[in-house]
N, C-alpha and C positions, 0 to 999 in steps of 0.2 A: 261228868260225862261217862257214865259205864254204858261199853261196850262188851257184850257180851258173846258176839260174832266171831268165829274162828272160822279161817279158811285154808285151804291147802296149800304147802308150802308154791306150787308152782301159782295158784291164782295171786299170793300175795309178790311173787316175781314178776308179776304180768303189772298188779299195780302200781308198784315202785319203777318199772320200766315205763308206764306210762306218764308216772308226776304224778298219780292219785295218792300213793302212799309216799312217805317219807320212812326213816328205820322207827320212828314212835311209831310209829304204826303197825307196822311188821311186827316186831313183839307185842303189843299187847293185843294181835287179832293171831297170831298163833297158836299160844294157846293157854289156859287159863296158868298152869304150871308156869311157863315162862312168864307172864305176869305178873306172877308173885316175887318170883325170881327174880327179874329186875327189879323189882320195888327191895329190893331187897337189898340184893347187888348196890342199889346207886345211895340205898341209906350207907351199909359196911363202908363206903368208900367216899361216902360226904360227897356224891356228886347229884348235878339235878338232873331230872328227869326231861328228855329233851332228845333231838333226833343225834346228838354226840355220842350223850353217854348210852343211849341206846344202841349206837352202829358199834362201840366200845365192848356193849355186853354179847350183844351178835359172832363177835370175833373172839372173845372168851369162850363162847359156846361150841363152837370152831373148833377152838383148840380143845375143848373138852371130852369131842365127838374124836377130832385125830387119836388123841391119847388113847380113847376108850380102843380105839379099833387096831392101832398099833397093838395093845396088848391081850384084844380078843375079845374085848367086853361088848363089844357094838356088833 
């Protein structure tokens, strides 16, 4: 099933608020980079791909974004 469809972080907030999206979803309609990333992410870590290890990497990416911006990179 390739999806190719990216949407903006707030429309993909609006899905998941409404029960259309779960977090597999969100990442891989955000954007093609984070797609990769997770698939990436869930091989490194021997996890399967799935709305867990997805909400998982969501909250990695989190902390990615804190960090970058604590030290001025964001």
């Amino acid at each position: 099933m390739a999806h190719n469809e990216f949407y903006p972080e707030d429309v993909l907030i609006e899905k998941m608020q409404s029960g259309e999206y779960g977090w597999l979803d969100y990442v891989n309609h955000f954007s093609a980079e984070w797609k990769e990333e997770y698939a990436r992410y869930c091989e490194a870590k021997g996890l399967v791909a799935g709305n867990d290890s997805a909400a998982e990497f969501v909250r990695y990416k989190d902390e990615q974004l804190e960090t970058a911006m604590e030290r001025g990179d964001a």
